[in-house]
N, C-alpha and C positions, 0 to 999 in steps of 0.2 A: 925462029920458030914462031909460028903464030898458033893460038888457041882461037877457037870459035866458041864464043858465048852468044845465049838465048839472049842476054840482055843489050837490052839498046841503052845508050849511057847519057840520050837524052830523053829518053823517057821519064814523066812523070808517072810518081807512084799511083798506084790504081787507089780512087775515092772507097773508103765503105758506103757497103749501100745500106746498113742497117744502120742506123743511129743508136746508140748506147742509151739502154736503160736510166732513167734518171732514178737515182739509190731509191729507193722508201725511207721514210723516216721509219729510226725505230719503232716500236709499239711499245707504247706508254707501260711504265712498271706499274701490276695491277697495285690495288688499294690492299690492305690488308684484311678489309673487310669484305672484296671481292675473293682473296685468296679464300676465306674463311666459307664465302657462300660454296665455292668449286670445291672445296674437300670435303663441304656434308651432302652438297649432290653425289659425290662419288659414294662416299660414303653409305647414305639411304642407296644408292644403284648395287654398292656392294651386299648389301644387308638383304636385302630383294635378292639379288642371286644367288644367296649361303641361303635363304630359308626356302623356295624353292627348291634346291638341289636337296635340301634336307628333306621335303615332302616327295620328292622323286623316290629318293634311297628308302627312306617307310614305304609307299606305294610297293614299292620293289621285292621288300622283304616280306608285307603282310602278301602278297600275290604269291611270292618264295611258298614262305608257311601257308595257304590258301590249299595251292599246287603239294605241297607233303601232306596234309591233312586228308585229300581226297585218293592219294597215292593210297594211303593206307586203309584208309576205309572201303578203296574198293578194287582193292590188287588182288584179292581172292572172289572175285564176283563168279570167274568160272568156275572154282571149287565148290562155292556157296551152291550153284546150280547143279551141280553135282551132288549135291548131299540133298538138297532138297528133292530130286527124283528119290534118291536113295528113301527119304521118309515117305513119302508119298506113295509109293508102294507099300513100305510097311504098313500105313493106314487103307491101303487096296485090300492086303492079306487079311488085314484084321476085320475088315468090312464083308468078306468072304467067309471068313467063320461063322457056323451057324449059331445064330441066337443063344444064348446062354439059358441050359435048364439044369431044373434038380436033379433029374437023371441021365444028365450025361456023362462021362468017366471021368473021372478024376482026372485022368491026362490030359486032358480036352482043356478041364479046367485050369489045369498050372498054366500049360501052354500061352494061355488068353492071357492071362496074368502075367504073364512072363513077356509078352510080346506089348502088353501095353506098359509094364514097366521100361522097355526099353524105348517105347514111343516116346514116352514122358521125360526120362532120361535126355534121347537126342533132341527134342526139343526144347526144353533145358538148355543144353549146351548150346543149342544153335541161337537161341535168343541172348544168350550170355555174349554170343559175339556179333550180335547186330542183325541176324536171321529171324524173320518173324513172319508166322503163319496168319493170313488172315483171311479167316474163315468167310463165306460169300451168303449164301444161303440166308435166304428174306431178307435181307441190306437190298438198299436202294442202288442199282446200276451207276456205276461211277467209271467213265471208259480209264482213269487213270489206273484203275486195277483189276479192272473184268475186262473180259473180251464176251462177248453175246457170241455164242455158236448156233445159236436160232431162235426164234420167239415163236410163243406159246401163246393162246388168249387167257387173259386175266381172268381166274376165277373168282366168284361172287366174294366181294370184302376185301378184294386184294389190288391195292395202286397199281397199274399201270408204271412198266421202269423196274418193279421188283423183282427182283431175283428168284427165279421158282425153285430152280433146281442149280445145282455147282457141282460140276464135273471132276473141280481139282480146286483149290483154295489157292490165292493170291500172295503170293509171297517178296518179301520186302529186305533189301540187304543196306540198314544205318537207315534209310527212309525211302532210299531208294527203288522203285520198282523191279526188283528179280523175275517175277515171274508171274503173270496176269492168270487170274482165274477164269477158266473155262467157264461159261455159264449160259442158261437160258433166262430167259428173261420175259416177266408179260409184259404182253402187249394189251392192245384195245380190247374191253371183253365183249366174247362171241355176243352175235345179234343171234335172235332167239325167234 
C-alpha cells in the first residue's frame, strides 16, 4: 500500500521571511521619587475631577430649586388673570355709580360702601399672594407695563411720554408682568 504525501522528503524547510523581534530591554524600575511625582499628578487630576463634579451637582440643584421656585410663583398666572378681570370690573361698577351726595338713599350709600369694602378686601388678598395693582394715570409711559392705545397732544405743563388717561391699571403677578395697562399717552404738544 502506498500513501501519497504533499511532502517532498528532500525539501528543505521554508526560510522565515520576518526576522524576530530583538526583546526590549525592560524599563528601568521607576525611582521612588518618580513614583511619588505620578501619584500626586494623579492625585491633583483626581482632585480637579471630584471638585468639578461637585460644582456640576450645585449648578444642578440650584437650576432644580431655581425651576421649583418659579413653578410656584407662577403656576396660578392663569387664575391670577382671572381674578384680576374679576376686580377690574368691580372698580368699572364702582366707577359707574353716581357721585356720592347727601341726598342720595341710604341704600345707594351702603351699597358704595359695601362694594368698596369688598374692593379693598380682594385687593388685599390678591397682593397677599403676589397680585399687585398698579395704577398708570400721570406715571411716566414705561412699555414694560403700559401698552399706549393712542396718543393725545400734550397739554400746557405736562412731559410728553405721560400718561393722560388709563383705561385699566397694570397688573403684576411676584413682579412679573400680568397684565399691561391700557393707556393714552401725550405726545408732542399741539402747534398753536
Amino acid at each position: 500500500m502506498t500513501t501519497e504525501h504533499n511532502a517532498k522528503p528532500d525539501a528543505a524547510p521554508e526560510p522565515e521571511t520576518e526576522a524576530a523581534a530583538p526583546e526590549a530591554p525592560p524599563a528601568p524600575e521607576p525611582t521612588p521619587e518618580e513614583r511619588i511625582a505620578a501619584l500626586e499628578a494623579a492625585l491633583a487630576e483626581m482632585k480637579d475631577r471630584w471638585l468639578r463634579a461637585e460644582a456640576e451637582i450645585q449648578n444642578v440643584r440650584n437650576r432644580a430649586r431655581d425651576d421649583v421656585e418659579k413653578a410656584r410663583n407662577f403656576a396660578v398666572q392663569k387664575f391670577a388673570a382671572d381674578v384680576v378681570e374679576a376686580a377690574e370690573n368691580l372698580r368699572r361698577g364702582l366707577d359707574a355709580l353716581p357721585a356720592a351726595a347727601e341726598d342720595e338713599p341710604e341704600i345707594i350709600t351702603k351699597l358704595r360702601g359695601g362694594f368698596e369694602g369688598v374692593e379693598r378686601f380682594l385687593l388685599q388678598r390678591m397682593e397677599a399672594n403676589g397680585v399687585v395693582r398698579k395704577p398708570a394715570q400721570g406715571e411716566k409711559f414705561t412699555p414694560d407695563l403700559h401698552q399706549a392705545m393712542s396718543e393725545a397732544p400734550a397739554p400746557e405743563g405736562v412731559e410728553p411720554g405721560t400718561i393722560l388717561q388709563a383705561w385699566s391699571s397694570a397688573w403684576t403677578l411676584n413682579g412679573r408682568l400680568l397684565k399691561p395697562a391700557m393707556v393714552v399717552v401725550a405726545g408732542q404738544p399741539a402747534q398753536q
